[in-house]
NUZAPA-423075 format. One record per atom (N, C-alpha, C): residue number from 1; atom name; x, y, z; residue in three letters. Coordinates in Angstrom, 2 decimals, padded with zeros to 5 digits, m for minus. Layout:
NUZAPA-423075
[atom NUM,CA,[X,Y,Z],ALA]
...
This chain:
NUZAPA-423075
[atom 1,N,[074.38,070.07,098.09],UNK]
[atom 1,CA,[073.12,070.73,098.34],UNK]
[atom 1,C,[072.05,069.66,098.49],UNK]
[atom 2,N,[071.33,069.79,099.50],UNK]
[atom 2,CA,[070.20,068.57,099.73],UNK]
[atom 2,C,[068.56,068.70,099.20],UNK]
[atom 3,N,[068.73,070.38,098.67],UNK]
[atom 3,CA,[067.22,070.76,098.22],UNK]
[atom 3,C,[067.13,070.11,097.08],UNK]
[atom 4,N,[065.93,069.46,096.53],UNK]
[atom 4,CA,[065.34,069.08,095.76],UNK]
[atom 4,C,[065.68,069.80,094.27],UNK]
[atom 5,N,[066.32,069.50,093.40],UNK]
[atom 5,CA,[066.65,070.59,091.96],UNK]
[atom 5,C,[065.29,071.42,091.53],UNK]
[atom 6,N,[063.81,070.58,091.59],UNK]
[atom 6,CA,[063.07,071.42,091.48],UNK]
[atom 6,C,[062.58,072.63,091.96],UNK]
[atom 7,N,[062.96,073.12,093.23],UNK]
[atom 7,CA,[062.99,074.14,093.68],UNK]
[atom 7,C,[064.37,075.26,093.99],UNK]
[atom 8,N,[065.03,074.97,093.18],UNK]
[atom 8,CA,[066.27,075.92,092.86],UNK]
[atom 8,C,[065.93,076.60,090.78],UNK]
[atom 9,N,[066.69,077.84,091.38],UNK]
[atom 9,CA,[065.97,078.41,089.70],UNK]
[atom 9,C,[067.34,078.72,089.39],UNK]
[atom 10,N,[068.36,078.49,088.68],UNK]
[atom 10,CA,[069.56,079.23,088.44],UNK]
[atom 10,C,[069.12,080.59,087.67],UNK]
[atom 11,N,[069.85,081.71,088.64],UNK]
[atom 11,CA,[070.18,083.20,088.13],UNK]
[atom 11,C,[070.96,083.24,087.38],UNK]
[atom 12,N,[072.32,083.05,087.73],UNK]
[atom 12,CA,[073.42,083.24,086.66],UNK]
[atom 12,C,[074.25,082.43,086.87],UNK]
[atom 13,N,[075.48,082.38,085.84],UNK]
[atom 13,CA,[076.59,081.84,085.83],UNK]
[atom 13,C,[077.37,082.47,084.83],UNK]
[atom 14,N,[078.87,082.12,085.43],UNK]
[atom 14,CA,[080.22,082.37,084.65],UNK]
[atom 14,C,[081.64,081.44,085.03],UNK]
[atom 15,N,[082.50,081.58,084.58],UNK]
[atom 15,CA,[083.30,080.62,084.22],UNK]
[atom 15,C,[083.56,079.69,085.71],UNK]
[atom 16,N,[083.90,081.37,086.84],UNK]
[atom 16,CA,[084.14,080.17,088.16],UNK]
[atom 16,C,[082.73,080.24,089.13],UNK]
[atom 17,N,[081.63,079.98,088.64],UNK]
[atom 17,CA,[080.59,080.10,089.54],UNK]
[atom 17,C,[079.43,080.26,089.13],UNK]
[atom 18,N,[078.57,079.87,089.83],UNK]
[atom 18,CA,[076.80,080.09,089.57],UNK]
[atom 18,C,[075.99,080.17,091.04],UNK]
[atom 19,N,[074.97,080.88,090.28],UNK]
[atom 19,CA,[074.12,081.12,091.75],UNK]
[atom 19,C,[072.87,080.66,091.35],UNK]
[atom 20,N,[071.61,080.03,092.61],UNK]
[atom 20,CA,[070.56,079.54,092.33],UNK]
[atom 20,C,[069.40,080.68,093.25],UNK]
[atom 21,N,[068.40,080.72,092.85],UNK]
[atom 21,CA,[067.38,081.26,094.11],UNK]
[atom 21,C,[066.72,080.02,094.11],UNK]
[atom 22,N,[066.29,079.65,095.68],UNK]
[atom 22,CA,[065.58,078.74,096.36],UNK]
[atom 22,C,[064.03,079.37,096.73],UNK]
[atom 23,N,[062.79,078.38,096.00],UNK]
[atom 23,CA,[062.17,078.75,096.48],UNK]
[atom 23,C,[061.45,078.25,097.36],UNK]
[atom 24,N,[062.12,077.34,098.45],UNK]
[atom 24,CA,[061.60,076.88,100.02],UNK]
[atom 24,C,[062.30,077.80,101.13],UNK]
[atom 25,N,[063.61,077.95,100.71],UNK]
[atom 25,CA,[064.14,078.83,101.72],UNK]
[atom 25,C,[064.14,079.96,101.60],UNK]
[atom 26,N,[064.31,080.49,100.17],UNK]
[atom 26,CA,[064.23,081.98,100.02],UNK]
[atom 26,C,[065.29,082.58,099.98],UNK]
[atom 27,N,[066.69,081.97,099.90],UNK]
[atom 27,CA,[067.71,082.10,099.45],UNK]
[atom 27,C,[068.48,082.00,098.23],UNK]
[atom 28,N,[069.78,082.78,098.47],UNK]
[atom 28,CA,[070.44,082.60,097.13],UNK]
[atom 28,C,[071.87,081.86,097.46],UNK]
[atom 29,N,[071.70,080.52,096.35],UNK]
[atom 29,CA,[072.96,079.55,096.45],UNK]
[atom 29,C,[074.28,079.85,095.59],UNK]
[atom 30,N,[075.30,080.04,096.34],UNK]
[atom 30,CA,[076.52,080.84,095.26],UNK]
[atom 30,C,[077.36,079.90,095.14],UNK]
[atom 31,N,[077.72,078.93,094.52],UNK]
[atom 31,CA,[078.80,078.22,094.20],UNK]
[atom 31,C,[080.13,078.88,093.46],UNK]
[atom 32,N,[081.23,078.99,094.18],UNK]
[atom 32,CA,[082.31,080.19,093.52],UNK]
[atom 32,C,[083.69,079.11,094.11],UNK]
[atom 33,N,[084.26,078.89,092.90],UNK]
[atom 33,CA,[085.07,077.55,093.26],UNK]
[atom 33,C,[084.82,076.29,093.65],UNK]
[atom 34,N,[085.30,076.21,094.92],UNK]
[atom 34,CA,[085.04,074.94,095.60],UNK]
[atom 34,C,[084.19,075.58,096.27],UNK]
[atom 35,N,[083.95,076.79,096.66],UNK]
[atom 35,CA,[082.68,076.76,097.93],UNK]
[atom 35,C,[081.66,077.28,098.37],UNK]
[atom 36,N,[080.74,076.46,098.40],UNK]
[atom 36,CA,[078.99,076.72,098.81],UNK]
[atom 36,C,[078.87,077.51,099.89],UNK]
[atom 37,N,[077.65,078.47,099.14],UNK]
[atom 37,CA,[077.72,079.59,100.35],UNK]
[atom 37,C,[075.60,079.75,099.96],UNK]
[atom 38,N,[074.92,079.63,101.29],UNK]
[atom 38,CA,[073.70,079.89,101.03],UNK]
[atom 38,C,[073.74,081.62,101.58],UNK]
[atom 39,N,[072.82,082.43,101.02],UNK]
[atom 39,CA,[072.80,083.76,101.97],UNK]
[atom 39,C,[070.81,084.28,101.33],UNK]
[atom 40,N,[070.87,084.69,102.68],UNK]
[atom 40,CA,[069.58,085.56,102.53],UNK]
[atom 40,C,[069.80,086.75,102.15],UNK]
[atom 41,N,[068.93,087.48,101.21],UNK]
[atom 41,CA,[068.62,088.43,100.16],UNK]
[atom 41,C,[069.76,089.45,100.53],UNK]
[atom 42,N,[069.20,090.12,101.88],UNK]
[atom 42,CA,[069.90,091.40,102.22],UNK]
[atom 42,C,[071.59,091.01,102.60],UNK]
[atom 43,N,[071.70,089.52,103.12],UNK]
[atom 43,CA,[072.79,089.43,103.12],UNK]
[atom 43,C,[073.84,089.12,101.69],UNK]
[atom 44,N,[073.01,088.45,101.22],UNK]
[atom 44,CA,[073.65,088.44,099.27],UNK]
[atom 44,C,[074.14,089.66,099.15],UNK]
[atom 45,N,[073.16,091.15,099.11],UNK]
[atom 45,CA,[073.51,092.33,098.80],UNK]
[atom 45,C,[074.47,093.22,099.71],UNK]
[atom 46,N,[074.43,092.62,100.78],UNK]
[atom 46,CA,[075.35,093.46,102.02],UNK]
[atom 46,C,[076.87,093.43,101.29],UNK]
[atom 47,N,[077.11,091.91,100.76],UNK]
[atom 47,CA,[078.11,090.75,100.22],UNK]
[atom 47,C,[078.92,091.87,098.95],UNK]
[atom 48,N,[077.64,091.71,098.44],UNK]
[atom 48,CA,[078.18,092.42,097.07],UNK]
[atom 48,C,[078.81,093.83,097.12],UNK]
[atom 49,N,[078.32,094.33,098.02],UNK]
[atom 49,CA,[078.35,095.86,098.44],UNK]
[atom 49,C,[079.64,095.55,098.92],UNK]
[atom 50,N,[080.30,094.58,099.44],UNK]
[atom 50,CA,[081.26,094.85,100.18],UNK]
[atom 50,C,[082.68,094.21,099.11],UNK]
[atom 51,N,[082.27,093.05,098.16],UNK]
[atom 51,CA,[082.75,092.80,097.65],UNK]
[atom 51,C,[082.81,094.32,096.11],UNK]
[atom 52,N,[081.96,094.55,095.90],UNK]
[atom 52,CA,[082.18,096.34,095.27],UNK]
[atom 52,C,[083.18,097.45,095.72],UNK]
[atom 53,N,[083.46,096.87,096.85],UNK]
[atom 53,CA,[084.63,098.10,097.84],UNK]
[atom 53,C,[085.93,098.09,097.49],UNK]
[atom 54,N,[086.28,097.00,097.48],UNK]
[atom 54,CA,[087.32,096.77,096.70],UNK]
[atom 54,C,[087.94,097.81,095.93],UNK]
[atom 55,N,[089.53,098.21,095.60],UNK]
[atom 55,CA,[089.46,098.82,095.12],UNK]
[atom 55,C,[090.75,097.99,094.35],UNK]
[atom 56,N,[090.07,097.62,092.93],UNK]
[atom 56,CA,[091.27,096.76,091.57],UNK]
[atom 56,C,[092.00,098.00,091.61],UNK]
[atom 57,N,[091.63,099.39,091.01],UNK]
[atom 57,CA,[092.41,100.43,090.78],UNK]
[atom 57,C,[093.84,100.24,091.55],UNK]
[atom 58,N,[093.84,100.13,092.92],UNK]
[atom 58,CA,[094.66,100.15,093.64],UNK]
[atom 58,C,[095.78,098.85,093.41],UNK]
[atom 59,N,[095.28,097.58,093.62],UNK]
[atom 59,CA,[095.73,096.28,093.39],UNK]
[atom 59,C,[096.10,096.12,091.82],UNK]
[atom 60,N,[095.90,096.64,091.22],UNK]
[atom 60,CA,[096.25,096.33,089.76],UNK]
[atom 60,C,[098.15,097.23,089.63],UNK]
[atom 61,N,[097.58,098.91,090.53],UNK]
[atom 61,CA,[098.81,099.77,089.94],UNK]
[atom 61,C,[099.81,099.83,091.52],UNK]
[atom 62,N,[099.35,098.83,092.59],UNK]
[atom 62,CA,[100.51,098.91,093.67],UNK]
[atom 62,C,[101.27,097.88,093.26],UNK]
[atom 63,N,[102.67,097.44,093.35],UNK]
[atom 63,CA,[103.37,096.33,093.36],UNK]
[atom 63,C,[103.54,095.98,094.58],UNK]
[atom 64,N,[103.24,096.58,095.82],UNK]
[atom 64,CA,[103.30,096.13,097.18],UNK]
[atom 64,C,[103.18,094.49,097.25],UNK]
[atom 65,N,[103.32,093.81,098.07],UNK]
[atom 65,CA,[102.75,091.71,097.89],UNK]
[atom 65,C,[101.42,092.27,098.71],UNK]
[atom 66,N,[101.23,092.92,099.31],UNK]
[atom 66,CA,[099.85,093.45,100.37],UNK]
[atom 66,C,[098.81,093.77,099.28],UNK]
[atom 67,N,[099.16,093.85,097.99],UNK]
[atom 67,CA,[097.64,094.51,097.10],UNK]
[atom 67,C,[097.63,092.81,096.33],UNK]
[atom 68,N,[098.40,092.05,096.28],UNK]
[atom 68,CA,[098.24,090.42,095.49],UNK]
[atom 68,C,[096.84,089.67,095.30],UNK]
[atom 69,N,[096.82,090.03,097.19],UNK]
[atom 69,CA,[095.36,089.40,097.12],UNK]
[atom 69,C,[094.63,090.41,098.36],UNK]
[atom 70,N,[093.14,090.22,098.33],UNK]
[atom 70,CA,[092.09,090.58,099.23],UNK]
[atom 70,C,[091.36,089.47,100.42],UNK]
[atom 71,N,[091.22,089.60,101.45],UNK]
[atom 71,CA,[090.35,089.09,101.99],UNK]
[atom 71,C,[089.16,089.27,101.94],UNK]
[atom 72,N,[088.13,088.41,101.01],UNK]
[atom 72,CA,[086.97,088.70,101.43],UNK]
[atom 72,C,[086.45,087.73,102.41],UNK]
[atom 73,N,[085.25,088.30,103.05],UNK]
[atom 73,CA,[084.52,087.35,104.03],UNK]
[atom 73,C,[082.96,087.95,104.57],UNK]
[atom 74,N,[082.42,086.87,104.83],UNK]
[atom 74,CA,[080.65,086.75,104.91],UNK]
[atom 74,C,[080.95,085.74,106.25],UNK]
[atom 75,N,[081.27,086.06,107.22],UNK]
[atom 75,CA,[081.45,085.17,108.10],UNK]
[atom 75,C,[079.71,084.93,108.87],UNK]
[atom 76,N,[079.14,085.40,108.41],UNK]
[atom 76,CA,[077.80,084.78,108.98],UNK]
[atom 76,C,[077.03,083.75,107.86],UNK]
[atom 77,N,[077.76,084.06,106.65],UNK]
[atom 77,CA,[077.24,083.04,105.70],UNK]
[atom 77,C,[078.41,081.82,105.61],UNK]
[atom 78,N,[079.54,081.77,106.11],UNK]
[atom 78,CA,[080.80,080.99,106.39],UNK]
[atom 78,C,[081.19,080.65,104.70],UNK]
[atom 79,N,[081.40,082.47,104.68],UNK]
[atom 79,CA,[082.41,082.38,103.57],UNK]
[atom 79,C,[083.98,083.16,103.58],UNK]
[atom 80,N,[084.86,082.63,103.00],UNK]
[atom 80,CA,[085.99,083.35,104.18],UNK]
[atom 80,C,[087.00,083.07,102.60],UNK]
[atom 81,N,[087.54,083.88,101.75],UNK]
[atom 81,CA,[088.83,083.18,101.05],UNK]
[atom 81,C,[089.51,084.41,100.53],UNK]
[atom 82,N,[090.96,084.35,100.47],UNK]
[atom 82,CA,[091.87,085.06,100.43],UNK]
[atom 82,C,[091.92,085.40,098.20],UNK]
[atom 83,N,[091.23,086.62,097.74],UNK]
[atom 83,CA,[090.95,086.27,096.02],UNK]
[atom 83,C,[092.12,087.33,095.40],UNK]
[atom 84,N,[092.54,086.63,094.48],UNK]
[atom 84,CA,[092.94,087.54,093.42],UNK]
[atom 84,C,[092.87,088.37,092.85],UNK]
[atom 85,N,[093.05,089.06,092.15],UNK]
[atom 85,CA,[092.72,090.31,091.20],UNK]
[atom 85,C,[091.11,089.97,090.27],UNK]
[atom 86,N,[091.90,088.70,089.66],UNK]
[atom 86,CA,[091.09,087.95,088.84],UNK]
[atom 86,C,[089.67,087.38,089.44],UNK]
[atom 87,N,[090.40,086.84,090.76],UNK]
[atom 87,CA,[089.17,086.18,091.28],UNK]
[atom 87,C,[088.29,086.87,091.72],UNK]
[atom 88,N,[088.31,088.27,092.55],UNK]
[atom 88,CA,[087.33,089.16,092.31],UNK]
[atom 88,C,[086.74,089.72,091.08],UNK]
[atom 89,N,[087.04,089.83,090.22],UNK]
[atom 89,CA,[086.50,090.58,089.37],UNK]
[atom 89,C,[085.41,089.35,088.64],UNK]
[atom 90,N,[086.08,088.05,088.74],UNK]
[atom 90,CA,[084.80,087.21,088.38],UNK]
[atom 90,C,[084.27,087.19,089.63],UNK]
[atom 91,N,[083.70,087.29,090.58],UNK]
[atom 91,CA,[083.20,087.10,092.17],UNK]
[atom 91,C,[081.90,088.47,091.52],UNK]
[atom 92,N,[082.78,089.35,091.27],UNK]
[atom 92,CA,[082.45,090.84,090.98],UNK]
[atom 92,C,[081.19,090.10,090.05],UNK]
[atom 93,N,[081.41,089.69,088.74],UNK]
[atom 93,CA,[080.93,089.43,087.49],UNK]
[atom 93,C,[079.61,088.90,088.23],UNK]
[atom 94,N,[079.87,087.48,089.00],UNK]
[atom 94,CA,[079.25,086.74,089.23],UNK]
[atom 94,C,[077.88,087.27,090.12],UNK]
[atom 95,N,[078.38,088.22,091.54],UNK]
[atom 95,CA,[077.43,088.89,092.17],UNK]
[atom 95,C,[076.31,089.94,090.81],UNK]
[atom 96,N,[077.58,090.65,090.36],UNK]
[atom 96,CA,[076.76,091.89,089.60],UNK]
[atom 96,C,[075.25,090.86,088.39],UNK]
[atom 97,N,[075.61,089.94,088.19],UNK]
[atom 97,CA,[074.85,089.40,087.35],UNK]
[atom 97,C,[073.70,088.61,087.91],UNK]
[atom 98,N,[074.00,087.84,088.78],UNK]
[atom 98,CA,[072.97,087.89,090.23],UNK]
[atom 98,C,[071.82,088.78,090.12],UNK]
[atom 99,N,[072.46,089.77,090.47],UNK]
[atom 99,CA,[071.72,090.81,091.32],UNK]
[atom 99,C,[070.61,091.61,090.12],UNK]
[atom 100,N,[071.39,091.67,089.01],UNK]
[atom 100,CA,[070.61,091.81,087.61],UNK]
[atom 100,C,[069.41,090.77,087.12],UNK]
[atom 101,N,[069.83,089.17,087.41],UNK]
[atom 101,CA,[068.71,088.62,087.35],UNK]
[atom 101,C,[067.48,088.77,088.41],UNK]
[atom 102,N,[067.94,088.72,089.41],UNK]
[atom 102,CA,[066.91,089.20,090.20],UNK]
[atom 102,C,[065.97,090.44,090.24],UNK]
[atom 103,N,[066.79,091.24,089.40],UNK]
[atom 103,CA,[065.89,092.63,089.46],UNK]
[atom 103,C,[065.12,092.53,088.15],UNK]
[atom 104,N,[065.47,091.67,087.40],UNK]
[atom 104,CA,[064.47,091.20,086.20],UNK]
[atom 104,C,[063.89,090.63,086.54],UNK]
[atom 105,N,[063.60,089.28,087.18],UNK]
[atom 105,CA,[062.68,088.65,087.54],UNK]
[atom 105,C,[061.69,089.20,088.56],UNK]
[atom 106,N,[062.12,090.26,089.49],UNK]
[atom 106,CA,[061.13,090.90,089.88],UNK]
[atom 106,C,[060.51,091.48,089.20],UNK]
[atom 107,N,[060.95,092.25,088.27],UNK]
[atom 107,CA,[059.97,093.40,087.55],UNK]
[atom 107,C,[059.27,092.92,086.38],UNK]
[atom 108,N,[059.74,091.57,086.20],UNK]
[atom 108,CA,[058.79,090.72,085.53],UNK]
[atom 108,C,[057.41,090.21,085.97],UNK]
[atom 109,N,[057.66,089.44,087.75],UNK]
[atom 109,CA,[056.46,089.35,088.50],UNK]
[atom 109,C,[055.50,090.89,088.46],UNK]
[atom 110,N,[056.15,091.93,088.75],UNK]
[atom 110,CA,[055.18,093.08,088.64],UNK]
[atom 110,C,[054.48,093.11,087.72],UNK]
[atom 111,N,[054.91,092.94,086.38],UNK]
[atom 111,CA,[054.50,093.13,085.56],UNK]
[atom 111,C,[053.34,091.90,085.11],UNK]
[atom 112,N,[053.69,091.12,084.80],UNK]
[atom 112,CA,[053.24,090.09,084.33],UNK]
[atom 112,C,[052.03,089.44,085.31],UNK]
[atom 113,N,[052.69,089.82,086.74],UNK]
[atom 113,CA,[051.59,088.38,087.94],UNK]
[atom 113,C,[052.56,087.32,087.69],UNK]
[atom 114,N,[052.43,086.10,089.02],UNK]
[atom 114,CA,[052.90,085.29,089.18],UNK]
[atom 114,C,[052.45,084.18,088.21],UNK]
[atom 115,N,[051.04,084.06,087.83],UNK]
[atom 115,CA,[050.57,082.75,087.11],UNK]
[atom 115,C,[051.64,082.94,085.87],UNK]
[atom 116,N,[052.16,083.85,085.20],UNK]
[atom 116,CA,[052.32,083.84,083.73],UNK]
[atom 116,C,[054.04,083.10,083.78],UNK]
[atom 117,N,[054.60,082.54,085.29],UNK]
[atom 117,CA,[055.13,081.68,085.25],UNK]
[atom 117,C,[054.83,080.43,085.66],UNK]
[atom 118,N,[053.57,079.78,086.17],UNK]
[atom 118,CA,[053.74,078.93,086.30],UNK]
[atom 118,C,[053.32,078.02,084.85],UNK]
């Protein structure tokens, strides 16, 4: 990542991953394994929504080799990897907690005004 650390805020983290909001670009930075993925807001949430579709129910109780793993992909954010059971559900963890910091930190700015962070 070439942005400056001072303008990245980390949202969350868990065992395989963390995410940052940028505040020059206005993005959110997802580090999940080996790989960096920047995405803008609606696309973060498009992400999650799609990574939510998923269905473990299914992959947990098929023995098929076709339920093993999922393809997920953000091919406009050039994210593309074939996950596990496991690895979604932390992907899962990782978005859902994201998306929770962010909706705190907004309703914090509402509340509060911007000065009462700087």
């Amino acid at each position: 990542m070439n942005l400056a650390e001072k303008h990245l805020a980390e949202l969350y983290q868990n065992q395989k991953g963390i995410t940052w909001q940028c505040d020059i670009t206005n993005r959110i930075y997802m580090k999940f394994g080996d790989t960096l993925t920047a995405f803008k807001i609606q696309d973060f949430l498009n992400f999650r929504r799609k990574v939510n579709k998923v269905d473990i129910h299914e992959m947990i109780f098929n023995l098929s080799d076709d339920y093993d793993f999922e393809l997920i992909e953000a091919p406009q954010n050039g994210f593309s990897s074939q996950l596990t059971l496991c690895e979604i559900v932390q992907l899962r963890d990782l978005l859902d907690g994201t998306k929770f910091s962010l909706h705190v930190t907004s309703m914090l700015f509402e509340v509060l005004g911007e000065g009462a962070f700087a």
